[in-house]
C-alpha positions in Angstrom: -70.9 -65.9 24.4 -73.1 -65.6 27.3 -74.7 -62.4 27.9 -74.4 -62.2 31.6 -71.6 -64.4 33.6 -72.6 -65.5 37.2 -73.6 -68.1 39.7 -77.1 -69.0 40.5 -76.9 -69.4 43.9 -75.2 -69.0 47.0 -74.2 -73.1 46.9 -73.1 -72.9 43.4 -70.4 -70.2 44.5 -69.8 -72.2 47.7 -69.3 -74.9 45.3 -67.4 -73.6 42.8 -65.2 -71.5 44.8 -64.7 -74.4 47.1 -63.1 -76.6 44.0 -60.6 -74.0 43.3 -59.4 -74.3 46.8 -59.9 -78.3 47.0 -57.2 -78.6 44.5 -53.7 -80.4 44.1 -52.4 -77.5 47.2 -54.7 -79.7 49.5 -54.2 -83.2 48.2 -50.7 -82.9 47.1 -48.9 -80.3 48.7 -50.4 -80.1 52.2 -49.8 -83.4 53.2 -45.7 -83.6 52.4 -45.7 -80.5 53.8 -47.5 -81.6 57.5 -45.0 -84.8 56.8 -42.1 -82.7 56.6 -42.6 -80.0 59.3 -43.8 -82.6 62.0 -46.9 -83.5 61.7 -49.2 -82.3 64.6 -47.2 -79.0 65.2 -47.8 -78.4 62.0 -51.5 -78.8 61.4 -52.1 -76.5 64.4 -49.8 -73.9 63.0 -51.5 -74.0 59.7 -55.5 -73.7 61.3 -54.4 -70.6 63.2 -53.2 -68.7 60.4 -56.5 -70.5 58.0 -58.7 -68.5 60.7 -56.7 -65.0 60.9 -54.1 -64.7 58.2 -55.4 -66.8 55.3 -59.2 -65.6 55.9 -58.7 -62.2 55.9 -57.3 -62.2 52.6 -60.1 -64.3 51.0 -62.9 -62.2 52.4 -61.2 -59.5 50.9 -60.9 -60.4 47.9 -64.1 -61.7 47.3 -65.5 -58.3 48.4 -63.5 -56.6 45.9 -64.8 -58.7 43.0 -68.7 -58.5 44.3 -67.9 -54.7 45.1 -66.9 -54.0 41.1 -68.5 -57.5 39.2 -65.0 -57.2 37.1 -61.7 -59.5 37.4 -58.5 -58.5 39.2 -57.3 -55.7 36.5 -61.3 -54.2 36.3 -61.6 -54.2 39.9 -58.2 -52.4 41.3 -59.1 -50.0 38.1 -62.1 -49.3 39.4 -61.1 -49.1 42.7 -57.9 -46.3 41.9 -60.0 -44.7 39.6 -59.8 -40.8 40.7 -57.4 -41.2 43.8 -54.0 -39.5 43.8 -51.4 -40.8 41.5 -49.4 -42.5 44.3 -52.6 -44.1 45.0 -52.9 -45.1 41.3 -50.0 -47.2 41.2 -51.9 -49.7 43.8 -53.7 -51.2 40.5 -50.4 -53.0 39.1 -51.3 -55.1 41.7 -54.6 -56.0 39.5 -52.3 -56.9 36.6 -50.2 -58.7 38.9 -52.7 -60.8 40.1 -54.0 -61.5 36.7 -50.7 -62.8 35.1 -50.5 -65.3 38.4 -53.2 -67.6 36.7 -51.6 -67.6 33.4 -48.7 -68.6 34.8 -49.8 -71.2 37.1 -52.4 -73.3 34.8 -50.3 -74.7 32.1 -47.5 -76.0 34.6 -51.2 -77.0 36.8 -52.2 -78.7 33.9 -48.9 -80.6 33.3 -49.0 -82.7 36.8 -53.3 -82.8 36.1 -51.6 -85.1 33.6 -49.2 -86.8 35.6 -52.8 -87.7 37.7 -54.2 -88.8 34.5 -51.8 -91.3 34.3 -51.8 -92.7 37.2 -55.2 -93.4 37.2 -55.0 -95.3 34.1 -51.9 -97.0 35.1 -53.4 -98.4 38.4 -56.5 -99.6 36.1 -53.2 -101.6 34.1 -50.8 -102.1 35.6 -49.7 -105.0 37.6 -50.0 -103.4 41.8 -46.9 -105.2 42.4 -44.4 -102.5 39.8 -45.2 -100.2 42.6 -44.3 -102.5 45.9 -41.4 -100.7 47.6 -39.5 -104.1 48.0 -39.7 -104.2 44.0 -36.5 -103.0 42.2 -35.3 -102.4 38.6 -32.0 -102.5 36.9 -30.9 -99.0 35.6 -27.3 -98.8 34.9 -26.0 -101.8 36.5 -28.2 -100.5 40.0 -31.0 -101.3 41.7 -33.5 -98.5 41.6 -36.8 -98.3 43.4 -39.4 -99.4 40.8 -42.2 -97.0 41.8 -39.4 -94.2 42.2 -38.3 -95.0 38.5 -42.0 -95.7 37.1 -42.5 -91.9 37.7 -38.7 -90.3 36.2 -39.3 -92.9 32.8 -43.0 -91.5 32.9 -41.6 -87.4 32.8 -38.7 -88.1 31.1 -40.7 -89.1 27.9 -41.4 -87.3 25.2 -45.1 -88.0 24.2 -46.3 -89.9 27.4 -47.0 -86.9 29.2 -48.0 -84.4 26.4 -50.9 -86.9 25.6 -52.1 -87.1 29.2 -51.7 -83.7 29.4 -53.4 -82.9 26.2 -56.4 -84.7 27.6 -56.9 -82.8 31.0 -56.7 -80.0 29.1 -59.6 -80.8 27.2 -61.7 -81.5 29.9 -60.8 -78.1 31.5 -61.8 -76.5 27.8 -65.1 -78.1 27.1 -66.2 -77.4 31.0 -65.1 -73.6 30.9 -66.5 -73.5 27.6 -70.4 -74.1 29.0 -70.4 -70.9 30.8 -70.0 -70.0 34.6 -73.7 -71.4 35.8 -73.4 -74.6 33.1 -70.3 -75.3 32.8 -68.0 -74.2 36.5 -71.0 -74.5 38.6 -72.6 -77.3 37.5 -69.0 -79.5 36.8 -68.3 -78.6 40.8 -71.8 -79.8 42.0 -71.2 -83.1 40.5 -67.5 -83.5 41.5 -67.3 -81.7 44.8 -69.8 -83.9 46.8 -68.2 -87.2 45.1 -64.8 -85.8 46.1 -65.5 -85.7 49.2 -67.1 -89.0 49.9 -64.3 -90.9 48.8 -62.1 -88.9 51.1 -64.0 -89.9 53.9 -64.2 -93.7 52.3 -60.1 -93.3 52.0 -60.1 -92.2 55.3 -62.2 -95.0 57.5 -60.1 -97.7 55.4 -57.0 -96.3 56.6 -58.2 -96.4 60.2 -57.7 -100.1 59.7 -54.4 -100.4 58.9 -51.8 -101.7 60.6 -50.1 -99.7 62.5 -52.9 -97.1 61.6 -52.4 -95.5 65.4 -48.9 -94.5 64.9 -49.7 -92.6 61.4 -52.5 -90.6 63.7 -50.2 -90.0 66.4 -47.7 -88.4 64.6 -50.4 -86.3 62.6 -52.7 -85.0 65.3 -50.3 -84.9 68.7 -48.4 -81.5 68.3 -45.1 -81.5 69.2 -43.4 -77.9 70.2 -40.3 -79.2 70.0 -40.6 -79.6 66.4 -41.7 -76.1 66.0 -39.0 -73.7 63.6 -39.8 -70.2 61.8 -39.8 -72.4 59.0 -42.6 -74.1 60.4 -44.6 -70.8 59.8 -43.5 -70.0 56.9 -44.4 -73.4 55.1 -47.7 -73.0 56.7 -48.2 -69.4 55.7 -46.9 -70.6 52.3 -49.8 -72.9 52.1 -52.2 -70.7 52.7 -52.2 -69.4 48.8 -52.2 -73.0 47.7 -55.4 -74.4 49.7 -57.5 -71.3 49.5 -56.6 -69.7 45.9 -55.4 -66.3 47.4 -53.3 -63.8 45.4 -54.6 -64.9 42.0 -57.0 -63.1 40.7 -59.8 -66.4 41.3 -61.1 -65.2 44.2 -62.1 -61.5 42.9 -63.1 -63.2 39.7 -65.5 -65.8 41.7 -66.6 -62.7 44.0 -67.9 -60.7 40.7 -69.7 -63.5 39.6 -71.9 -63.8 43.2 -75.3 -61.7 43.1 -75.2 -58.8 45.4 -78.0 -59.8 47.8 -76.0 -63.4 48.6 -74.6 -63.5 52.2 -70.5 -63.0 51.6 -69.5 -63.2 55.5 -71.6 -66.7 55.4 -70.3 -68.2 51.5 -66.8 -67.0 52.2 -67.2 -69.5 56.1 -68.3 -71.9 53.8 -65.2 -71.7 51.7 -62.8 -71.7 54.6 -64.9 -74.6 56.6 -64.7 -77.3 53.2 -61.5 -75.9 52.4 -60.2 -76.3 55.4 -62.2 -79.5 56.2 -60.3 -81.5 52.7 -57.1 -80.2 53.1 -57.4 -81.9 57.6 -58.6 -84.9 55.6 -56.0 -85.5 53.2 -53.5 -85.2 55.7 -55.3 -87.8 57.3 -55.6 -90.2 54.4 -52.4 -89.9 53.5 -49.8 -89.5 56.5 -51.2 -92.1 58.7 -51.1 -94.6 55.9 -46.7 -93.5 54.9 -46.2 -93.8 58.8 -47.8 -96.7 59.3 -45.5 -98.7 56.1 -42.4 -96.6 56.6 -42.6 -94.3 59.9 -41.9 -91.1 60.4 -39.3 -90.9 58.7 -40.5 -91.9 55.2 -43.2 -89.1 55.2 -40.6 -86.4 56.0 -38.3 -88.1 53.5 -41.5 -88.1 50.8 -41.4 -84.6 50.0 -43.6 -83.9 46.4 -42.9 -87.5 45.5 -45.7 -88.3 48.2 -48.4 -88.6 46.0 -46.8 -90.1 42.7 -43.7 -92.6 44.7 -44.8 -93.3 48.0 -48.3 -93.7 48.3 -48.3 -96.0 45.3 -46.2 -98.2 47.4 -48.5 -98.0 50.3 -51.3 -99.3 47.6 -49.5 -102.4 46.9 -48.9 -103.2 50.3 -51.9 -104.6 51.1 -55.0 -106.4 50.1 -57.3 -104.4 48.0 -54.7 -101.4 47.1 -55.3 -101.3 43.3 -59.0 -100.1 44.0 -58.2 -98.1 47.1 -55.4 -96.8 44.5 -57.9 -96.1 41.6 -59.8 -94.3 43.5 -57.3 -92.1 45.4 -55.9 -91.0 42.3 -59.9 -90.3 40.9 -59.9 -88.3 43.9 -56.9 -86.4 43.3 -57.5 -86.2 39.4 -60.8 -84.3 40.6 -59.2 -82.0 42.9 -57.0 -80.6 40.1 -59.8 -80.6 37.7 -61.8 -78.2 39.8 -58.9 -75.8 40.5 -57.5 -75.9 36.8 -60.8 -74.9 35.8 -60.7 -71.8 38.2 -57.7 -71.0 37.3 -58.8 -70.7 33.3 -61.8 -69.3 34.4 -60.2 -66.6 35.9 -57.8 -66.3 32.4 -60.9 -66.2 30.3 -62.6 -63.2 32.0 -59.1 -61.5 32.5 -58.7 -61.8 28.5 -62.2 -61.4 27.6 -62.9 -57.5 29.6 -59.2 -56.5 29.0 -58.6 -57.6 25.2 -62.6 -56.9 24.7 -62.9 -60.4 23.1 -66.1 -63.1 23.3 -65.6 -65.5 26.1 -65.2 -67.7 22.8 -62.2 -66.2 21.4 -60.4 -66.2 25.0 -60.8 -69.2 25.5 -59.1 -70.3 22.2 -56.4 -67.7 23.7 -56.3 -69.1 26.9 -56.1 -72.5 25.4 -52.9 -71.5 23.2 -51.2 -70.3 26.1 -52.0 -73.4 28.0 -50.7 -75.9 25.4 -47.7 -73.4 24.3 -46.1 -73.1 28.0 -46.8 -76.7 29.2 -45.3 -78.1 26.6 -42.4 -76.4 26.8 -42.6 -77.6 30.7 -43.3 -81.2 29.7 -39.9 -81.2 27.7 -38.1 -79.8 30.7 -37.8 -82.9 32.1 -35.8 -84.2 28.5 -34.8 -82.5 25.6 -34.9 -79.1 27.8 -33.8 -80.8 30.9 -30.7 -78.3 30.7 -32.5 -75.1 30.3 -32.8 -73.1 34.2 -34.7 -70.2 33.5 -33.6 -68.7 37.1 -30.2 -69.4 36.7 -29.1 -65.8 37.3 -30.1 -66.1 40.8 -28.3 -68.5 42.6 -30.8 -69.4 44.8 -32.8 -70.8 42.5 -29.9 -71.7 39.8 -30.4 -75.8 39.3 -34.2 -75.4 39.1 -36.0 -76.6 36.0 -38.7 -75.3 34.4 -41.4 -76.1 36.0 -40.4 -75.4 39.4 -38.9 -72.1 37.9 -42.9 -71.3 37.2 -43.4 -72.6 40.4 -41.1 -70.3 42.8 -42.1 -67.1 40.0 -45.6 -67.2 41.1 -45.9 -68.6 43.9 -42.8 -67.5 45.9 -42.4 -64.1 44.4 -45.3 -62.9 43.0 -48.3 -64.2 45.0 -47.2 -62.8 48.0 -46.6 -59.1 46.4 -50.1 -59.7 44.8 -51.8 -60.1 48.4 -49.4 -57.1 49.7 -51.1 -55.0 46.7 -54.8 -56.0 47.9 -54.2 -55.3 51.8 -52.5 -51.7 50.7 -55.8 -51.5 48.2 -58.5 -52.0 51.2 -56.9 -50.6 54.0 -55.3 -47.6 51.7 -57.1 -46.7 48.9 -60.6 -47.6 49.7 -60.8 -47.7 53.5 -61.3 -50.5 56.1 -64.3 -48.4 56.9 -66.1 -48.1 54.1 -64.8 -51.7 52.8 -66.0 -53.5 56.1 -69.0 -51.5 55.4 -69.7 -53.4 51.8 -69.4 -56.5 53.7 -71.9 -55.9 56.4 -74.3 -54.3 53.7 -75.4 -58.5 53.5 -74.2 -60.2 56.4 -73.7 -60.7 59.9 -70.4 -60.3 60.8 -68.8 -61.6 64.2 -65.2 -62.1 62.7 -65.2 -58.0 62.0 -62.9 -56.8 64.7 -60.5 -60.4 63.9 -60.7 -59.3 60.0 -59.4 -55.7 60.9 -56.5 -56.8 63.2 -55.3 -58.6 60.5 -55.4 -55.8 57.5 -53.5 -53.4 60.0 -50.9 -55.3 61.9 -50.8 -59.6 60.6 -51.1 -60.2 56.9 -48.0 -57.8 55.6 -45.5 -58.5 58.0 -46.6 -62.2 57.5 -46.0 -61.5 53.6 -43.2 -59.6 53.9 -41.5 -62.8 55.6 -42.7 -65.3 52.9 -41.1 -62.9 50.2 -37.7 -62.3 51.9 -37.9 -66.5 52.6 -38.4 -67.0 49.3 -35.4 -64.7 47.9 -32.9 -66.4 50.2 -33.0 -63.2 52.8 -34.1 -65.0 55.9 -33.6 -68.7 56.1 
């Protein structure tokens, strides 16, 4: 057990912090969504609300975390400790943000397995199972191969327990060195490698044919493809790409040193954060226009990653390495946020159950390999079990996407509404934009209180009521 948990620098925090944002929400999730919701009118909905929404939150709650040096249930404590008892309530929101984490990571960790295999399959298997000419028989059909290379692969049994089994281990061994030798060090290796085979992704799809059609569409905005829903999928984002409203942020907060810069780290978070997430959209949706058009990325969806760009790889010369290392890439991207996410379980555990970081990690591992089992078999012997069936908005969903729209839908949203009440209520905008500026210049000041008063709960409220079916 280590005796004192931190960073040891301001890069390692950059770093680290960065990787817990650089994660499957930016490779994965950002790119069907800029497909879906048009492309360019998208990405320029999504870098406003990065620079007023979205920041305002994560400079928050880093503060809170430096401001107490405890986890999301220490730190509202702390924070509620002698106010009124309406006031008190405010630190369920600490709990709330807590649980997120131990929700999200085993479900996290079953598609870090699904990337697992994928990377070995591309080192195995023939590039042509994955053309999207290539069919296969199933029930006197013809199915997409690549389509039904990924339902026989989560349909399985053992298949995708094994590969999950092993990025589990990874995240295990890596969380088990410590914050400085284990976190920090894993995300200096893996962050600057990440992002030079982005770039290297990126340049070779410049090259492509048909390679200016797949920009076009990416970076021209077009208003007339602008909806409320538009915002909402962007606002949506937001908690994916930079790991808002659970608990990682306050936990990577209390592990900075007091005299590091947070107005400058926390830039630095949003700039490389920001910076993958606008790259990944651009190694990705160029590439699905250019093969299929416009209409195969908005017809992707979450199969973007796993169906279609596999069938972009085999379209051309030289896909199985361009494919190897797009799904390294991607396989790295989770690694780094899965290991945040049990970070943030393993301090939660440790100062609330008052056990060694030892012992909770053996308790965060349980968890881990309990619950994502039990999602693994969702998609076969459990492929009837819809633990949101009593709502019918959410009645055919399966397990994991049950987890899914629980915390990310429901509860990260009420967690971020409990921190905004918890600065501008409970501790004061004064005194909290105060803390900040104890360390740091601060130009973004007046932008960062706009938002705490009048943006970033009538901006949650509207993700919340979307996600219970109350506005559409």
């Amino acid at each position: 057990m280590e005796s004192k948990n931190g960073f040891s620098s301001k890069i390692g925090y950059v770093l680290a912090a960065a990787g817990s944002a650089v994660g499957l929400g930016n490779i994965w999730r950002f790119p069907y969504l800029a497909a879906q919701y048009g492309g360019g009118i998208f990405l320029f909905t999504y870098l406003i609300l990065v620079l007023t929404f979205g920041y305002a939150l994560l400079i928050s709650e880093n503060c809170i975390g430096r401001m107490t040096g405890k986890g999301p249930v220490g730190s509202y404590r702390d924070m509620c400790a002698g106010k009124k008892s309406f006031l008190k309530f405010i630190q369920v929101g600490g709990w709330i943000n807590a649980i997120v984490p131990l929700i999200i990571v085993p479900y996290y960790c079953v598609i870090g397995g699904w990337v697992a295999k994928y990377v070995f399959a591309f080192l195995t298997t023939p590039i042509a199972k994955f053309d999207r000419m290539a069919t296969v028989e199933v029930n006197g059909a013809a199915v997409n191969a690549s389509q039904q290379y990924f339902v026989d692969f989560i349909t399985s049994t053992w298949q995708p327990i094994i590969f999950f089994l092993i990025f589990v281990a990874i995240l295990v061994v890596v969380v088990a060195f410590g914050v400085e030798k284990g976190v920090e060090r894993f995300n200096k290796i893996l962050m600057p490698a990440l992002i030079i085979i982005v770039l290297g992704i990126c340049v070779y799809c410049c090259f492509l044919p048909n390679a200016a059609k797949g920009f076009k569409y990416y970076f021209e905005p077009d208003f007339s493809k602008f909806s409320f829903m538009t915002v909402v999928a962007a606002m949506g984002q937001l908690f994916y790409s930079l790991s808002i409203a659970m608990g990682i942020m306050v936990t990577y907060g209390s592990y900075m040193r007091k005299e590091d810069d947070l107005v400058s780290s926390v830039n630095h978070v949003e700039l490389f954060d920001t910076s993958v997430a606008f790259l990944a959209g651009m190694m990705i949706i160029p590439a699905v226009v250019a093969f299929g058009g416009e209409e195969a990325a908005k017809a992707s969806g979450p199969g973007l990653v796993f169906i279609t760009m596999p069938q972009v790889f085999a379209s051309f010369t030289g896909g199985r390495l361009v494919g190897i290392l797009f799904f390294v890439l991607v396989l790295f991207a989770a690694a780094t946020s899965a290991i945040s996410l049990l970070e943030t379980n393993v301090q939660s555990i440790g100062q609330e159950l008052k056990l060694s970081r030892k012992a909770s990690i053996i308790f965060g591992m349980i968890e881990i390999v309990v619950i994502g089992i039990i999602t693994i078999l969702g998609y076969s012997v459990l492929s009837n079990v819809h633990p949101l069936a009593f709502i019918d908005h959410y009645k055919n969903l399966d397990i994991l996407d049950s987890l899914d729209t629980i915390s990310n839908n429901i509860m990260m949203p009420i967690a971020a509404i409990f921190t905004t009440i918890l600065v501008t209520g409970v501790i004061g905008l004064e005194k909290f934009c105060a803390e900040i500026k104890q360390t740091s210049h601060w130009r973004r000041e007046f932008i960062y209180q706009l938002c705490m008063c009048l943006i970033v709960i009538p901006c949650l409220l509207v993700i919340l009521l979307n996600s219970l079916g109350i506005l559409k």
